[in-house]
N, C-alpha and C positions, 0 to 999 in steps of 0.2 A: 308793510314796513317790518312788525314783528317776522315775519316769512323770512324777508331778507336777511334783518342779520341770523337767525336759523341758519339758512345756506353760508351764510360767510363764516360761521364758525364752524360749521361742518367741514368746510375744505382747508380752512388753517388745520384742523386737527389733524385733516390727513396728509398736508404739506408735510406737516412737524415728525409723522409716520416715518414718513418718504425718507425725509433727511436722516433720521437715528438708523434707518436701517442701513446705507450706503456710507455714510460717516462712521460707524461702527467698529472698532479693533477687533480681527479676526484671533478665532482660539489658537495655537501652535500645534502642528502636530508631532507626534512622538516618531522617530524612527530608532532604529536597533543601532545602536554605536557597532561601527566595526572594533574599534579598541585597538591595542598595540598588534595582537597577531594581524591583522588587516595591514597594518605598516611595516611588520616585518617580511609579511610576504611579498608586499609590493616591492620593497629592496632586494631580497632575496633573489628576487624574478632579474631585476636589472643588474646586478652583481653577478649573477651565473652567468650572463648574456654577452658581458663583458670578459669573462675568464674565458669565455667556448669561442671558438673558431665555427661558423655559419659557412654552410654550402646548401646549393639546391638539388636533390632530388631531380629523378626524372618524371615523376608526378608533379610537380613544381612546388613542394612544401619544402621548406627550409628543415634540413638534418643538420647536428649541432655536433662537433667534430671534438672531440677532448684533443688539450694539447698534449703533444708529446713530452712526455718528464726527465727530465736530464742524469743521464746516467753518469756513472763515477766509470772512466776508463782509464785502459794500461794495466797494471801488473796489480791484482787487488790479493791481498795474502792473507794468508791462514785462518779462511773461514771452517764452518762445521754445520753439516748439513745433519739433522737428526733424524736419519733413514729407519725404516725395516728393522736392519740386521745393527744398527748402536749407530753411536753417531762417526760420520765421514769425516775427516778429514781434508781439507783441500782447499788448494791457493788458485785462479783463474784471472787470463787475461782478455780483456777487450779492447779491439782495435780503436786509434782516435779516429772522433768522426761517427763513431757508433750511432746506428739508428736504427727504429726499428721498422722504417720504411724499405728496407732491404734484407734479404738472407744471406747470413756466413755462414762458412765451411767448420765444424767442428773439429777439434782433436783432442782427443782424450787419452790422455799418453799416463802413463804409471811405471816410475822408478825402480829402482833396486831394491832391496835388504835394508842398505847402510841408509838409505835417505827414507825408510816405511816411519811409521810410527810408532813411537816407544815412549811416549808421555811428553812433558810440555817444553823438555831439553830438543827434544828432537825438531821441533814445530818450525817448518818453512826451510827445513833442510833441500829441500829438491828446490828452490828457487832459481840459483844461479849453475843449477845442471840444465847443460848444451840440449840434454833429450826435452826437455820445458821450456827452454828460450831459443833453440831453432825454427820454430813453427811461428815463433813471435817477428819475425825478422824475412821470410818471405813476402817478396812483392807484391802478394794477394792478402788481405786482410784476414785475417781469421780469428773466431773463440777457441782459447784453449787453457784446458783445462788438465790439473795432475794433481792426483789425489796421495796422501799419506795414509795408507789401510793398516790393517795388523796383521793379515795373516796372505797368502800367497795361494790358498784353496777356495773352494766352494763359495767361501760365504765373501771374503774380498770381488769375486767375478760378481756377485751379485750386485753390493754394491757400485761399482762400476757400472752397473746397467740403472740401477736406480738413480747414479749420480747424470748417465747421460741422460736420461729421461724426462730426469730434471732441467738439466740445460736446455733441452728443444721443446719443453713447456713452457719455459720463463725468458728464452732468449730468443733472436730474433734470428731462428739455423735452418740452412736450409737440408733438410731430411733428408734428400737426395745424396748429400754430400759431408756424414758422420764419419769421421775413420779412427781409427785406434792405433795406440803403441806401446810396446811395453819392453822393457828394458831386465833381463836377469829373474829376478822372482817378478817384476811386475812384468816380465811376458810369460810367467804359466799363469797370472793371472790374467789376463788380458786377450791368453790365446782360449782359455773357457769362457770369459766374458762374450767374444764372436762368437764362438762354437754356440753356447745357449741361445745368444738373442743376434745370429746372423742376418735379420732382419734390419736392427736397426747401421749396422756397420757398411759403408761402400768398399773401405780399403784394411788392412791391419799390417803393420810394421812389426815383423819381431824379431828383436836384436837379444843373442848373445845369449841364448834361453833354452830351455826344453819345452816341446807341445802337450800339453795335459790336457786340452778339447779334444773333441768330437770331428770327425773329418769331414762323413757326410754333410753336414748340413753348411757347411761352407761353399762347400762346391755346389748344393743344391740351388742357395742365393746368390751364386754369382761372387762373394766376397773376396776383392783382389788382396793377396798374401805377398810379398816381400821379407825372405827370412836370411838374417847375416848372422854369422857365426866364423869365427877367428878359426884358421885349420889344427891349432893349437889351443884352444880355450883351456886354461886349465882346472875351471869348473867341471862343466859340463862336456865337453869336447865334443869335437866337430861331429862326430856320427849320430849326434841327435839333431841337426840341423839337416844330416840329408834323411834321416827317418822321418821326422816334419814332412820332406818336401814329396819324399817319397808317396808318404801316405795321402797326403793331398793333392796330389799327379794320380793317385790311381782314383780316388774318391771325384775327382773331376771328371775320368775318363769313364768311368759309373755312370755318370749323371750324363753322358752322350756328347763329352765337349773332344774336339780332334787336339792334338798337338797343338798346332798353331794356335788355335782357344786360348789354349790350356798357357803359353807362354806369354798370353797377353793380358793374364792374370795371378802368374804364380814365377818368380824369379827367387832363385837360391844365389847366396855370397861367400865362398869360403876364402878369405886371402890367406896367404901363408905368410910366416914370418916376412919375408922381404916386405910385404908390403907394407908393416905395421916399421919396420926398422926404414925405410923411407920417409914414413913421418913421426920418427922418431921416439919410437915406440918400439922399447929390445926387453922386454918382461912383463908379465901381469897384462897375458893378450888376452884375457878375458875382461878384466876392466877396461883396456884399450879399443875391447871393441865397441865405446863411446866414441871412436871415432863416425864410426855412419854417420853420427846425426851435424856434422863438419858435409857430407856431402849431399850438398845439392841436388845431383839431379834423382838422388833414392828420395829425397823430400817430396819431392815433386811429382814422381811416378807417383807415389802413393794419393798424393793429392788430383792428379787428373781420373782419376776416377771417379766416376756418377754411379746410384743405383738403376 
């Protein structure tokens, strides 16, 4: 009997074991807070996800496409680009519709004397000259661009090359197809701007000017010329327009190009009085010779030209 209850209180004891162990409140365990950065990145992550345009790869990983950022087009005036040689001058237009899913044709045209720059009276003088707003107004879209410089030497050609350079870093141009123009003092600069960096140029306009470049290396690039000059200019007069053309018909015919080449890249203009008294133009045929950029299809040669 004693035995018995022994055993029966042995085994209650270790019921009561049994039960405190499985009944029992477990400890907590500690984990690392992620904390706020944890939360911000997790938003971060869905908010970029949301801004990006997703495409797939040909690996099949998704690539995450930035959108394209909305540009200010038309006629954007009297910026200052802080080059090299001091700072640029210059107003530029972009066609509507601007994207930078395609290439346009640059031109980089440079006025007279009367429209350069002379401090802040002078500022966005060349806007509403025909040699800046004819390129705006052909049927092909184009950037263009006209700078107000200081000076008509050395150091204006340069910036010119630094201002195109700029443009077909930052804009959406096709390389192929850069051209240049330049109008009085802004075609002796414009004609050493080709001459130095005939690389970057396919076509160059030069109205109403004298040539201060370099011939070979024109003709070595291929670079198509268009040069107009009044047979009366009473700047410069007409015999520096056929010395231009002269020296760049021989400098071509240098480089192994035949006549025929030669004329499908290099065109001289001298009208005489009557023509300038037709459209109504009877004095001051050197600033009259602003009429070229009235005509079309000299626009246009210039522009059907590729590198």
């Amino acid at each position: 009997m004693k035995k018995y209850f022994l055993s029966l209180i042995l085994c209650t004891a270790l019921i009561l074991l049994s039960l405190a162990g499985c009944s029992g409140n477990s400890i907590p365990v500690e984990t690392e807070s992620t904390g706020s950065l944890g939360e911000s990145s997790s938003q971060e992550s869905s908010s970029s996800e949301a801004a990006a345009i997703t495409s797939t790869s040909s690996t099949g990983q998704a690539e995450v496409q930035p959108e394209e950022e909305a540009v200010q087009t038309g006629l954007i005036a009297e910026q200052i680009l802080n080059g090299a040689e001091g700072p640029i001058h210059y107003s530029y237009y972009l066609p509507e519709g601007y994207t930078q899913s395609r290439e346009y044709p640059l031109m980089m045209v440079m006025p007279g004397y009367d429209m350069m720059w002379f401090g802040e009276d002078s500022s966005g003088s060349n806007l509403n000259w025909r040699g800046f707003r004819c390129w705006t107004e052909l049927p092909e879209d184009m950037i263009v661009v006209s700078a107000q410089l200081t000076d008509w030497g050395e150091t204006s050609a340069r910036q010119v090359i630094e201002l195109t350079e700029y443009f077909i870093e930052h804009f959406s141009v096709d390389p192929d197809r850069v051209y240049g123009a330049g109008y009085s003092a802004g075609g002796e600069t414009m004609s050493q701007a080709v001459a130095m960096r005939p690389d970057l140029y396919a076509a160059y306009l030069h109205g109403a000017s004298q040539w201060d470049g370099e011939f070979a290396p024109i003709a070595e690039n291929g670079v198509a010329v268009y040069i107009f000059m009044a047979e009366n200019d009473e700047y410069y007069g007409s015999e520096r327009a056929r010395a231009a053309y002269n020296g760049l018909h021989a400098a071509y015919e240098d480089a192994g190009w035949s006549d025929e080449e030669v004329d499908a890249v290099l065109q001289v203009e001298i009208p005489d009085n009557a023509y300038f008294n037709e459209r109504g133009i009877t004095g001051n045929y050197h600033g009259g010779g602003n009429i070229l950029f009235e005509d079309e299809s000299i626009l246009n040669w210039i522009v059907s030209h590729h590198k």
